[in-house]
Backbone and ligand atoms as CSV (ligand in chain L), in Angstrom:
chain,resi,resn,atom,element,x,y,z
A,1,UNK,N,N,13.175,-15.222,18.013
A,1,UNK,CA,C,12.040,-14.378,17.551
A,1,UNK,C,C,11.457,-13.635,18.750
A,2,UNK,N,N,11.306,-12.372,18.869
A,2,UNK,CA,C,11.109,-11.387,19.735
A,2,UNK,C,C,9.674,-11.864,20.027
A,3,UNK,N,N,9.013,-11.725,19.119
A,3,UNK,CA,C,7.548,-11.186,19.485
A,3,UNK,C,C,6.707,-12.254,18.492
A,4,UNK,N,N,5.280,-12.869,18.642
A,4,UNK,CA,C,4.322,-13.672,18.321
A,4,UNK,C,C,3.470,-13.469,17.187
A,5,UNK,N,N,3.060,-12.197,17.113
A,5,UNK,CA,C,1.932,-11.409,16.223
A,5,UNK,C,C,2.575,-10.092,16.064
A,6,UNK,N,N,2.576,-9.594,14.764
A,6,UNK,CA,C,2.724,-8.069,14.008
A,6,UNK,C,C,1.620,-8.201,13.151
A,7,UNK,N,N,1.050,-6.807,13.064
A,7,UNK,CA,C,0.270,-6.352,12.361
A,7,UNK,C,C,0.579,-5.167,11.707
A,8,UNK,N,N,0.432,-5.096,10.452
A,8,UNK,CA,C,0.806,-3.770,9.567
A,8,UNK,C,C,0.077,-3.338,8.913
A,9,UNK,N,N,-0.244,-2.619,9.089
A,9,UNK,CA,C,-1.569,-1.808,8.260
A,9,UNK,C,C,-0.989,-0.405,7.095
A,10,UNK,N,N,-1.663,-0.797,6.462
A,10,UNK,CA,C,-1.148,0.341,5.062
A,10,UNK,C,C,-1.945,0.553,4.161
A,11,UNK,N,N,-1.776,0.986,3.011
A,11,UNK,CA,C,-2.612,1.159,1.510
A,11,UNK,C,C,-2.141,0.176,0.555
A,12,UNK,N,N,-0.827,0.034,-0.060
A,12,UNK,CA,C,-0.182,-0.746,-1.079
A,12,UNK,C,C,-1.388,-0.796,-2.211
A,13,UNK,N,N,-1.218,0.673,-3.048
A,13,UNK,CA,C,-1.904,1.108,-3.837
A,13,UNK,C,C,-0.947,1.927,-4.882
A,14,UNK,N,N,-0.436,1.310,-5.482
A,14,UNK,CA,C,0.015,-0.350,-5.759
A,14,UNK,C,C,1.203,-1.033,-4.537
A,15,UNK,N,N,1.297,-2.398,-4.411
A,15,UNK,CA,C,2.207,-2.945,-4.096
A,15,UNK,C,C,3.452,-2.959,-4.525
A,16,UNK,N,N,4.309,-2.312,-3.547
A,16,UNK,CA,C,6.184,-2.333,-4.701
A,16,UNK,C,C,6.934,-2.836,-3.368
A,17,UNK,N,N,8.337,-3.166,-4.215
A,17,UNK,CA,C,9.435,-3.597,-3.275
A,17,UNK,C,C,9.189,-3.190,-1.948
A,18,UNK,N,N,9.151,-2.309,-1.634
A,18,UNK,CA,C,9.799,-1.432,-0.343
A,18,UNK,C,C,8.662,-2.073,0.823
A,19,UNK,N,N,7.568,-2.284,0.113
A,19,UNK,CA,C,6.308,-2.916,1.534
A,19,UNK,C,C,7.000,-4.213,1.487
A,20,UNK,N,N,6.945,-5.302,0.480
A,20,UNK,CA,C,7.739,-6.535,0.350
A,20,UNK,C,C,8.997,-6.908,1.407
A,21,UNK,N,N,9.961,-5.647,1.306
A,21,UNK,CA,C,11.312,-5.237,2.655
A,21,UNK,C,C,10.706,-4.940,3.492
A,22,UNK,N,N,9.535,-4.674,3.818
A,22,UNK,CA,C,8.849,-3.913,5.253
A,22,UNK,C,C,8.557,-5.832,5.860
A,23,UNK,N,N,7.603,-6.177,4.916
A,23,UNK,CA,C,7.107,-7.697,5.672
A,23,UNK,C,C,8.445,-8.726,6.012
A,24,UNK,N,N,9.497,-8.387,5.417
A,24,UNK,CA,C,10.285,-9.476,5.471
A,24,UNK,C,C,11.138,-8.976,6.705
A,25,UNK,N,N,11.147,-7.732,6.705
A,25,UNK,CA,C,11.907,-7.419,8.209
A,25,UNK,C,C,10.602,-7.809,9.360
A,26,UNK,N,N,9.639,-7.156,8.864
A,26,UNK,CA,C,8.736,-7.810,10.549
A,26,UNK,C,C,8.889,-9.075,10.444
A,27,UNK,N,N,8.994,-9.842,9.494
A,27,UNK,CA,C,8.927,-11.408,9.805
A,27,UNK,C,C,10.305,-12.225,10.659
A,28,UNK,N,N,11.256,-11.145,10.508
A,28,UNK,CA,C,12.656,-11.201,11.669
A,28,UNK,C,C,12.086,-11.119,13.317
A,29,UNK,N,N,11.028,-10.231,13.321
A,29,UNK,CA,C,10.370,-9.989,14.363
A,29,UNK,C,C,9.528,-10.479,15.072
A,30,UNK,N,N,8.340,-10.773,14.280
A,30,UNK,CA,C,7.639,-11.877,14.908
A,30,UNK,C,C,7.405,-12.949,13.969
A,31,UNK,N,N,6.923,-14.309,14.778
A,31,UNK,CA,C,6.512,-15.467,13.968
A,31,UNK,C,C,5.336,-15.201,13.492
A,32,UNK,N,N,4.245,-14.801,13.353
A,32,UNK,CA,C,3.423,-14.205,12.386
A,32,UNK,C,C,3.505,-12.767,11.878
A,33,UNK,N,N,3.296,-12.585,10.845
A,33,UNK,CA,C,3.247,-11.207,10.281
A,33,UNK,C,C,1.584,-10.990,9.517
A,34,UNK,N,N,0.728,-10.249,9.925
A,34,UNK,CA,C,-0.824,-9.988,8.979
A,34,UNK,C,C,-0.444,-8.533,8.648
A,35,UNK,N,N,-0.714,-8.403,7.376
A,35,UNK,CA,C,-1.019,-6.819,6.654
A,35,UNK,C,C,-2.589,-7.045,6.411
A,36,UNK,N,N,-2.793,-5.732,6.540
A,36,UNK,CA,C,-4.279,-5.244,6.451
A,36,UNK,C,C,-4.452,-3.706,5.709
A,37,UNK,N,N,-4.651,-3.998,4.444
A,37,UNK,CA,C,-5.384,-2.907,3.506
A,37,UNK,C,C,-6.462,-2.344,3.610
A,38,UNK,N,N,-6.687,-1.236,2.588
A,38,UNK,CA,C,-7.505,-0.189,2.970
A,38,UNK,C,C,-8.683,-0.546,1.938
A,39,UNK,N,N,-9.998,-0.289,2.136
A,39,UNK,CA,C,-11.174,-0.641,0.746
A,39,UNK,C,C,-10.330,0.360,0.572
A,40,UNK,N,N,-11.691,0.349,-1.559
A,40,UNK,CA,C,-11.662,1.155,-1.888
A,40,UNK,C,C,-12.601,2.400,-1.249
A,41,UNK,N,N,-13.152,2.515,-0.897
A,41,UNK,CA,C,-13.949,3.226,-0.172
A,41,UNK,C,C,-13.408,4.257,0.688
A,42,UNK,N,N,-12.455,3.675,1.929
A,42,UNK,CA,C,-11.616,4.692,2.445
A,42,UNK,C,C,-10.716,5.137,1.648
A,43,UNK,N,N,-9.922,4.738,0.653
A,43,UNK,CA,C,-9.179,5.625,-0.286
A,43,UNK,C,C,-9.773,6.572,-0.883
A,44,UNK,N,N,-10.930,6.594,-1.032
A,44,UNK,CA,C,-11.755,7.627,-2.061
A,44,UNK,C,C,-11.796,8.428,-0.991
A,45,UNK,N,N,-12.547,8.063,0.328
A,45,UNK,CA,C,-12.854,8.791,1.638
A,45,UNK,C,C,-11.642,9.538,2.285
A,46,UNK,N,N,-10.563,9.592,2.217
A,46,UNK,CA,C,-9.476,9.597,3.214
A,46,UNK,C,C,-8.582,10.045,2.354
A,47,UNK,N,N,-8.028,9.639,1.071
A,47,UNK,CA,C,-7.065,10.325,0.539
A,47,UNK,C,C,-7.401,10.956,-0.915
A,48,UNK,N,N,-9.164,11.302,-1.020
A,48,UNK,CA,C,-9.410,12.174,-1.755
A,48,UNK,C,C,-9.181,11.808,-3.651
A,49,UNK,N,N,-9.049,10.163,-3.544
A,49,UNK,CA,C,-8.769,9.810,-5.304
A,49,UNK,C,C,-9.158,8.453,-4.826
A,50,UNK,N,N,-9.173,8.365,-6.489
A,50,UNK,CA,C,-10.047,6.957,-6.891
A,50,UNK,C,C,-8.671,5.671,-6.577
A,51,UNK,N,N,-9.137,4.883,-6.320
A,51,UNK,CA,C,-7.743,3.856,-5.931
A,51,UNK,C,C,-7.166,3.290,-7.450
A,52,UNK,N,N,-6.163,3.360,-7.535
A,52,UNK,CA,C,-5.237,2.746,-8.593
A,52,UNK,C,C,-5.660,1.369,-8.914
A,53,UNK,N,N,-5.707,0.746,-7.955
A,53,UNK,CA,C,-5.863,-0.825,-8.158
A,53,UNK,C,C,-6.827,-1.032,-7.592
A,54,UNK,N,N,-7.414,-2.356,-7.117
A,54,UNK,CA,C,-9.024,-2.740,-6.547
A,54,UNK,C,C,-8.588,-2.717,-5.492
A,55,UNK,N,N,-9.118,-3.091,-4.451
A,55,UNK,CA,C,-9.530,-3.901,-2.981
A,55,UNK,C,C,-9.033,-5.586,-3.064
A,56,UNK,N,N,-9.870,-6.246,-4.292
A,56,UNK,CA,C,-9.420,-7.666,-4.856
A,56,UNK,C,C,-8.151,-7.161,-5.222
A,57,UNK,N,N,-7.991,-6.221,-6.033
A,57,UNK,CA,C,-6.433,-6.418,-6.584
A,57,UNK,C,C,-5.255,-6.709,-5.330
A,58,UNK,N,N,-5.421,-5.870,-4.158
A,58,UNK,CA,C,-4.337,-5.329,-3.037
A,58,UNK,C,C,-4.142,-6.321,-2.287
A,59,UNK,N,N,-6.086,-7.510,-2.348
A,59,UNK,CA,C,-5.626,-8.752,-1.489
A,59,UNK,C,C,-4.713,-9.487,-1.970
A,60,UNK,N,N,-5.459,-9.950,-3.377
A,60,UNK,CA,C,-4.430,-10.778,-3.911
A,60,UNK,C,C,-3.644,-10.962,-3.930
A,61,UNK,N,N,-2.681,-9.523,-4.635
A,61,UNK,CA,C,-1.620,-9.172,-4.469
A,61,UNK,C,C,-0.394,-9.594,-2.977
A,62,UNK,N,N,-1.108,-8.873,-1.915
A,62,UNK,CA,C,-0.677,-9.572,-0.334
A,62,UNK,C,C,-0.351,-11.212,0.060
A,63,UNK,N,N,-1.490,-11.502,-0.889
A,63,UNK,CA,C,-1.372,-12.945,-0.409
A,63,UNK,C,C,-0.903,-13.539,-0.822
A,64,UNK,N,N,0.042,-13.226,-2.237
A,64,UNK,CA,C,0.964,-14.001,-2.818
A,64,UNK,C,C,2.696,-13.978,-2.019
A,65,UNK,N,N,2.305,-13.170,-1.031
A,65,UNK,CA,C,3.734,-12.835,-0.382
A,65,UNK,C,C,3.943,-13.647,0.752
A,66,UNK,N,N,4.877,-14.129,0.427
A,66,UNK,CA,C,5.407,-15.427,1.938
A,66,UNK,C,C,5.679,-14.935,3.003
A,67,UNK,N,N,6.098,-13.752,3.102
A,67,UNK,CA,C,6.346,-13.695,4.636
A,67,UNK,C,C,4.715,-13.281,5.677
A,68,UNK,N,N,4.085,-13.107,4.884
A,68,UNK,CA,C,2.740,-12.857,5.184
A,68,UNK,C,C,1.829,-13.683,5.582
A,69,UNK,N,N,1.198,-13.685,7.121
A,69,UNK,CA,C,0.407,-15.013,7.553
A,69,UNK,C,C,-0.824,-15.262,7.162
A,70,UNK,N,N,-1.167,-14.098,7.161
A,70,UNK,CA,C,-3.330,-13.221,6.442
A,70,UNK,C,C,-3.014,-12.053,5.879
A,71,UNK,N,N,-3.940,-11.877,5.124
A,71,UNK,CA,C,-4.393,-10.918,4.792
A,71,UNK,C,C,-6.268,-10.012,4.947
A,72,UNK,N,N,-5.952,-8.870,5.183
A,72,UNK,CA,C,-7.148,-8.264,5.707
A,72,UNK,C,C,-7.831,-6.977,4.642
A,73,UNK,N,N,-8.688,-7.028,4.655
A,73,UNK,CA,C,-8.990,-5.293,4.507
A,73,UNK,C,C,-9.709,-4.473,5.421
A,74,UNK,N,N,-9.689,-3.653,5.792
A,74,UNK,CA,C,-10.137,-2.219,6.385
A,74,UNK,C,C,-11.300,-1.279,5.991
A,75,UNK,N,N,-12.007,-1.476,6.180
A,75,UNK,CA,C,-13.344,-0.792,5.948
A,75,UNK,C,C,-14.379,0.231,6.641
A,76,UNK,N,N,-15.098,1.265,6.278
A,76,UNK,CA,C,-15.648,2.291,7.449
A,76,UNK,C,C,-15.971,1.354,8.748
A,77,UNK,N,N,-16.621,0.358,8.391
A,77,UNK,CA,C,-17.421,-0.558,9.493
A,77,UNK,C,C,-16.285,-1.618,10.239
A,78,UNK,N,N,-15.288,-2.175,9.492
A,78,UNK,CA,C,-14.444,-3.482,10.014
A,78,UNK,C,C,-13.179,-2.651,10.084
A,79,UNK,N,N,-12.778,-1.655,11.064
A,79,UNK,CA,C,-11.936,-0.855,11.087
A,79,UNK,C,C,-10.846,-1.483,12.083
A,80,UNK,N,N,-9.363,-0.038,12.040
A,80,UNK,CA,C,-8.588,-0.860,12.805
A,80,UNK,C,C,-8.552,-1.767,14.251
A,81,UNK,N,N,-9.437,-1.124,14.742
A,81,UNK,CA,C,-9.144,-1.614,16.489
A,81,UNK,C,C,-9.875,-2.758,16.293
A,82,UNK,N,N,-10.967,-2.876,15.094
A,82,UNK,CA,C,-11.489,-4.248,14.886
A,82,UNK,C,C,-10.737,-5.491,15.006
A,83,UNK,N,N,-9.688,-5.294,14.232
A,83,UNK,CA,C,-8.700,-6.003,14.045
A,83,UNK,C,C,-7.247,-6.426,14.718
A,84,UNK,N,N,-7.273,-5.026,15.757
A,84,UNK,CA,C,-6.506,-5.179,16.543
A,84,UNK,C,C,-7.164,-6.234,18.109
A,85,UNK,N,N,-8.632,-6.000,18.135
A,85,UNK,CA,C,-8.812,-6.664,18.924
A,85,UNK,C,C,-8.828,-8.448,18.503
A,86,UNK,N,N,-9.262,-8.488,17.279
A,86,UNK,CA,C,-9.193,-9.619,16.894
A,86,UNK,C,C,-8.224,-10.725,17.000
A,87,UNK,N,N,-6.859,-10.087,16.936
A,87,UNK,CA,C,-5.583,-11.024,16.411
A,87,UNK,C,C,-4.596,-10.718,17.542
A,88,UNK,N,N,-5.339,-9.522,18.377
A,88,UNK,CA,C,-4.304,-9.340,19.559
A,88,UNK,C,C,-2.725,-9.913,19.199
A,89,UNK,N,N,-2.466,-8.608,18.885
A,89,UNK,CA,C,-1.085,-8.562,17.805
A,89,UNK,C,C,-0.153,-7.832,19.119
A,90,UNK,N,N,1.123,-8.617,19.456
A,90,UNK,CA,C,2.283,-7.856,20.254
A,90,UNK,C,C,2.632,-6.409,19.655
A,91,UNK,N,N,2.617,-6.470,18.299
A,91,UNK,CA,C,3.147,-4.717,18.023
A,91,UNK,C,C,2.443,-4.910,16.424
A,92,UNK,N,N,2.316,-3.326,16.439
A,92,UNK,CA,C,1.860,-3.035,15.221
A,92,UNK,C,C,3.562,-2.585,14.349
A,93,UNK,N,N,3.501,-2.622,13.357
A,93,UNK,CA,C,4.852,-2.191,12.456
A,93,UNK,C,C,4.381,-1.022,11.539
A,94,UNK,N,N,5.191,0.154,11.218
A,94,UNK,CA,C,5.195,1.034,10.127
A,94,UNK,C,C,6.525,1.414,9.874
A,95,UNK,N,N,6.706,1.987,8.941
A,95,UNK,CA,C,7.614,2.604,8.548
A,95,UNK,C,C,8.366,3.881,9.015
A,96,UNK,N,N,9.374,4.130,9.068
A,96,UNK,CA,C,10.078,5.473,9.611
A,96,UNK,C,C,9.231,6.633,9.647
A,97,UNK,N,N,8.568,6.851,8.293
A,97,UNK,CA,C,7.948,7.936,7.637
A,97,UNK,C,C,7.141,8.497,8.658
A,98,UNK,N,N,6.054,7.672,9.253
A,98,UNK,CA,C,5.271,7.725,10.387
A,98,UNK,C,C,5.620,8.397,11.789
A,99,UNK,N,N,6.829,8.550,11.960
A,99,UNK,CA,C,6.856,8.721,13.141
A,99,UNK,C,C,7.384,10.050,13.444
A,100,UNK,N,N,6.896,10.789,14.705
A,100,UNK,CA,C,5.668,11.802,14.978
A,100,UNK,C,C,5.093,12.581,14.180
A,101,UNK,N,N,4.368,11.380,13.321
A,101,UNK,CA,C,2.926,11.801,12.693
A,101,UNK,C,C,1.729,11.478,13.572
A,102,UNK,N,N,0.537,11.914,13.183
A,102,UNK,CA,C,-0.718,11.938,13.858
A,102,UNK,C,C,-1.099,10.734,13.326
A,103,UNK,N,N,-1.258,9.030,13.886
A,103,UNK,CA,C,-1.532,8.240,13.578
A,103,UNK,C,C,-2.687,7.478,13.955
A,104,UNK,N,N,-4.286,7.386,13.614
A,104,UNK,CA,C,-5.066,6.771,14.508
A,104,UNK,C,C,-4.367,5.575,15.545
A,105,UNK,N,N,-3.635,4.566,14.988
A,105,UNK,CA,C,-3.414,3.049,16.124
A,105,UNK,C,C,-2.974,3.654,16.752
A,106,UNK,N,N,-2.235,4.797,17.053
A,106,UNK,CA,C,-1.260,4.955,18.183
A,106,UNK,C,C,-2.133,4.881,19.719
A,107,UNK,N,N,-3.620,5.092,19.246
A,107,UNK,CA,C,-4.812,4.933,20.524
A,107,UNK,C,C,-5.134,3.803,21.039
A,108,UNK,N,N,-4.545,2.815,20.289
A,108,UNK,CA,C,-5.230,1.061,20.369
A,108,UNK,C,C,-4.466,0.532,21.589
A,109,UNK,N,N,-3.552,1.046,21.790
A,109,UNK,CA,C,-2.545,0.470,23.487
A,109,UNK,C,C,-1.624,-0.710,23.038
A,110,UNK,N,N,-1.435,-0.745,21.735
A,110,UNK,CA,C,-0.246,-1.621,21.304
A,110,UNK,C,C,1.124,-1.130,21.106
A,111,UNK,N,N,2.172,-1.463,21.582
A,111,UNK,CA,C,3.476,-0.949,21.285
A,111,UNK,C,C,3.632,-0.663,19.853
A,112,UNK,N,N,4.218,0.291,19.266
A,112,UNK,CA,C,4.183,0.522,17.954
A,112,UNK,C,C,6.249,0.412,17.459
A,113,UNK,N,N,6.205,-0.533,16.699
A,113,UNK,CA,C,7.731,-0.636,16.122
A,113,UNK,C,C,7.980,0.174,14.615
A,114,UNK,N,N,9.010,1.097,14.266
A,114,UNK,CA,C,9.318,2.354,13.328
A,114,UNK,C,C,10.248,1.444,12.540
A,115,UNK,N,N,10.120,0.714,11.499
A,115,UNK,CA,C,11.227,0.434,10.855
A,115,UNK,C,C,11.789,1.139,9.968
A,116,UNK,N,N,13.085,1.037,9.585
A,116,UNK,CA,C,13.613,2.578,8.802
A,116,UNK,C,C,12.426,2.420,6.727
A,117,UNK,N,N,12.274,3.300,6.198
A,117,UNK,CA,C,11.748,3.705,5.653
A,117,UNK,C,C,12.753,3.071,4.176
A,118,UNK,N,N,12.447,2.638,3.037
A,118,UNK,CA,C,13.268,1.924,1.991
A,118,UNK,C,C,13.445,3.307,1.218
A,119,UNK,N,N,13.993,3.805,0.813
A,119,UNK,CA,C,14.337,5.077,-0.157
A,119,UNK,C,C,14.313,5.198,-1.007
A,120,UNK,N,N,13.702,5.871,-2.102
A,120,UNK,CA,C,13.525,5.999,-3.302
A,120,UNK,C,C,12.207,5.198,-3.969
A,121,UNK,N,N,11.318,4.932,-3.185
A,121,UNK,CA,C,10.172,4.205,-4.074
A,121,UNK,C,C,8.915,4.843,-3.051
A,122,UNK,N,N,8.212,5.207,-3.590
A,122,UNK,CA,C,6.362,4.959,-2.960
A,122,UNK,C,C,5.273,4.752,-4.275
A,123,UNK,N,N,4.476,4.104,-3.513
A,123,UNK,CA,C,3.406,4.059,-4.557
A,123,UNK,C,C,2.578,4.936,-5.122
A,124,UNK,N,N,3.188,6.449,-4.209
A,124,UNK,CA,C,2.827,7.569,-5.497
A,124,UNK,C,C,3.613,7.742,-6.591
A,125,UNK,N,N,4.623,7.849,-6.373
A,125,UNK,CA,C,5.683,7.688,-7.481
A,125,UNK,C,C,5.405,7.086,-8.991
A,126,UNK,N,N,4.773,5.900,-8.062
A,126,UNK,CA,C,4.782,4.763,-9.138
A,126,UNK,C,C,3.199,4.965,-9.907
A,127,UNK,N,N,1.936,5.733,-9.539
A,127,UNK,CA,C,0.526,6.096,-9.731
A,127,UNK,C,C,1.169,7.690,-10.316
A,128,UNK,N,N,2.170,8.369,-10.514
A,128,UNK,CA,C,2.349,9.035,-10.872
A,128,UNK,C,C,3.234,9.123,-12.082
A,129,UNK,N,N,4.329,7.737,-11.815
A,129,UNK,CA,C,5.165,7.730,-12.935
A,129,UNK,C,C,4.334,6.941,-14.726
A,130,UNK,N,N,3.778,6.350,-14.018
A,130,UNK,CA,C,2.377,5.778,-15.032
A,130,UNK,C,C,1.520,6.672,-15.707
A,131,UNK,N,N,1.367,7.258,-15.022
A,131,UNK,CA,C,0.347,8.379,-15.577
A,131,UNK,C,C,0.863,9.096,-16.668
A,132,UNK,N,N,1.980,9.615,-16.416
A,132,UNK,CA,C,3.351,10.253,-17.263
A,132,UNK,C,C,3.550,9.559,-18.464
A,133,UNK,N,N,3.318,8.098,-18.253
A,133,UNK,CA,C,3.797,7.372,-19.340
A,133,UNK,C,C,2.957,7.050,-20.447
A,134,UNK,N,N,1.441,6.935,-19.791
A,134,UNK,CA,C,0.404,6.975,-20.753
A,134,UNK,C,C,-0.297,8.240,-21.585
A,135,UNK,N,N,0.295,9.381,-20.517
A,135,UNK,CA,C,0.399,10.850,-21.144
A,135,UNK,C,C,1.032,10.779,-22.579
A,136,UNK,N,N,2.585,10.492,-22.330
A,136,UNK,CA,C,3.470,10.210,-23.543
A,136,UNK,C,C,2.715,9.253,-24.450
A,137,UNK,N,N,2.400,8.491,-24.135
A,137,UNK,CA,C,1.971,7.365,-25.337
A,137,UNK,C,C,0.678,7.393,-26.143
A,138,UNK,N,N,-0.155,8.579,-25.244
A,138,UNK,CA,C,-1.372,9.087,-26.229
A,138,UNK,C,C,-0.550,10.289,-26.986
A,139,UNK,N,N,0.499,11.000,-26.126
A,139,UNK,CA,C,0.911,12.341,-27.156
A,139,UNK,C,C,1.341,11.725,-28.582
A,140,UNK,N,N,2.014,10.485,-28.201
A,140,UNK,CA,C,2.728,10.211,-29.364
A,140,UNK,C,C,1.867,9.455,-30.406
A,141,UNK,N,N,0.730,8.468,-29.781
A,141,UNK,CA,C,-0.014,8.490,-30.888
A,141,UNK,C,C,-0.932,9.916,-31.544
A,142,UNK,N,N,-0.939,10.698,-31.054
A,142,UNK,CA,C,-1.746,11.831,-31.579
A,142,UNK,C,C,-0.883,12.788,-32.718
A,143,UNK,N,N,0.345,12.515,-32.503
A,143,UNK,CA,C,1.643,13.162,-33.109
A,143,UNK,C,C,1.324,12.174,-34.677
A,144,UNK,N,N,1.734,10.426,-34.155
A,144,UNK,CA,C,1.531,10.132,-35.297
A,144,UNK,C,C,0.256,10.166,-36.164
A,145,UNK,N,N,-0.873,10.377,-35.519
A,145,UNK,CA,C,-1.873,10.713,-36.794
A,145,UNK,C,C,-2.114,11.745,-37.510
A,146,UNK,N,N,-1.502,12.914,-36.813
A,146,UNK,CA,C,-0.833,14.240,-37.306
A,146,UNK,C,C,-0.127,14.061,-38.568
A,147,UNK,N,N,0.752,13.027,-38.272
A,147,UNK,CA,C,1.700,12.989,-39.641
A,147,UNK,C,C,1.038,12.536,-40.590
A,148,UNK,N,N,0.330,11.588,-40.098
A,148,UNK,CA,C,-0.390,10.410,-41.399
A,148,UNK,C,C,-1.227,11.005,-41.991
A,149,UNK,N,N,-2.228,12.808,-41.409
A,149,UNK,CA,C,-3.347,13.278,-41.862
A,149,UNK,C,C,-2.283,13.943,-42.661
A,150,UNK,N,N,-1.239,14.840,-42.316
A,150,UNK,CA,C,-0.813,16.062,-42.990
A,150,UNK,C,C,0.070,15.062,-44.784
A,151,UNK,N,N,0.097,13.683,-44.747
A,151,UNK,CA,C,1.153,13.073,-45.461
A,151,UNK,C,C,-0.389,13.128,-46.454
A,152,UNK,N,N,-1.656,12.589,-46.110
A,152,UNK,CA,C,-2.671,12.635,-46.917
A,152,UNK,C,C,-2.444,13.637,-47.895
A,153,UNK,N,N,-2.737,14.834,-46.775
A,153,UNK,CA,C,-3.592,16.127,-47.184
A,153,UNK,C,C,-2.206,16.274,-48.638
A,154,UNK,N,N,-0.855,16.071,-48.583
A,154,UNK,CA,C,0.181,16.570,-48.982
A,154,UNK,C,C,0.870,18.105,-48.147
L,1,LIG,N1,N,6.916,2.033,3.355
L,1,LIG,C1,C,8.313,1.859,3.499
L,1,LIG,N2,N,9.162,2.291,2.494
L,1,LIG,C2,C,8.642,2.858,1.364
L,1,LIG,C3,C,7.242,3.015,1.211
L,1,LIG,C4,C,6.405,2.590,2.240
L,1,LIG,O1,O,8.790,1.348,4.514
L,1,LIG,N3,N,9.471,3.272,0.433
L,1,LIG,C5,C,6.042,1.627,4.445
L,1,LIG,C6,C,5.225,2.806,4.982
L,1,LIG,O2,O,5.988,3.537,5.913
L,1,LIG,C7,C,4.029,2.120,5.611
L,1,LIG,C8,C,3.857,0.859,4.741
L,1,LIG,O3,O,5.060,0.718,3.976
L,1,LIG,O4,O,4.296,1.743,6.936
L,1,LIG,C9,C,2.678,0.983,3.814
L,1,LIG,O5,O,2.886,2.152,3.075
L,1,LIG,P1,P,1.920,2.795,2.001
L,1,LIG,O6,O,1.446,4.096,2.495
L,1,LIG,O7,O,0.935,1.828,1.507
L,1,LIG,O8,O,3.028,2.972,0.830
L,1,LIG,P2,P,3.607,4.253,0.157
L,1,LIG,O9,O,4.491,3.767,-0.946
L,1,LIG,O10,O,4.241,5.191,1.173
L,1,LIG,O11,O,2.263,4.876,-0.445
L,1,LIG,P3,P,1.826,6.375,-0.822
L,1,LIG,O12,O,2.912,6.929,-1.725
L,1,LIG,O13,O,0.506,6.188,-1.553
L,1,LIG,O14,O,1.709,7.136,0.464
């Protein structure tokens, strides 16, 4: 085992496979692994929409995952370097996607590790493919009361 402490910080709004493959590869990496989520608050603040799931939902969620040592959340006030000073973590972990993007940690003076990126899933996808689906499922009840009024009327 390379390294002692990883820390990963993200949204998982919702939680899918591909973060699940993210923790289980840092856990190749170091003997602890902590993820640390975002309130709802900075999601509203920062990416401009209401969060899909709670704050409770995202912990929970985290903490049912084994390769995972803690779980955190992220808040205007209990922010990252909070946490980075806290757990004094050997490397922070993200995903491929990230990299040379404009990332606040990259200021915190921790080595930062790029793991390759899982393909074909994000949790917009998935806050988007939902949406789609409940679209359809009001069209289609609205279709069927269409029929049932026009079967009345004759
Ligand atoms: N991640 C990954 N592979 C994916 C999706 C995410 O490796 N298919 C990584 C991201 O690079 C990030 C971490 O998981 O380091 C947390 O990502 P997050 O932004 O919460 O997930 P996304 O699915 O990318 O969410 P969104 O679509 O809302 O941006």
């Amino acid at each position: 085992m390379k390294y002692k402490k990883a820390l990963i910080f993200g949204t998982y709004d919702p939680l899918h496979y591909a973060h699940i493959r993210l923790f289980e590869r840092a856990s190749k990496l170091a003997r602890e692994v902590y993820a640390c989520t975002e309130s709802d608050e900075i999601i509203r603040k920062n990416k401009k929409r209401d969060p899909f799931t709670t704050e409770i939902e995202r912990v929970k969620d985290l903490r049912g995952i084994k390769y995972l040592k803690n779980v955190f959340i992220r808040t205007e006030k209990i922010n990252r370097d909070f946490y980075v000073k806290m757990l004094k973590p050997d490397v922070l972990i993200l995903g491929s996607d990230w990299k040379g993007k404009k990332w606040e940690g990259e200021g915190l003076g921790v080595k930062i590790i790029y793991l390759p990126r899982t393909e074909g899933i994000s949790s917009t996808d998935i806050r988007n493919g939902l949406g789609i689906s409940k679209i359809k499922t009001i069209q289609s009840k609205i279709q069927d009361c269409c029929k049932a009024v026009r079967g009345f009327i004759g």
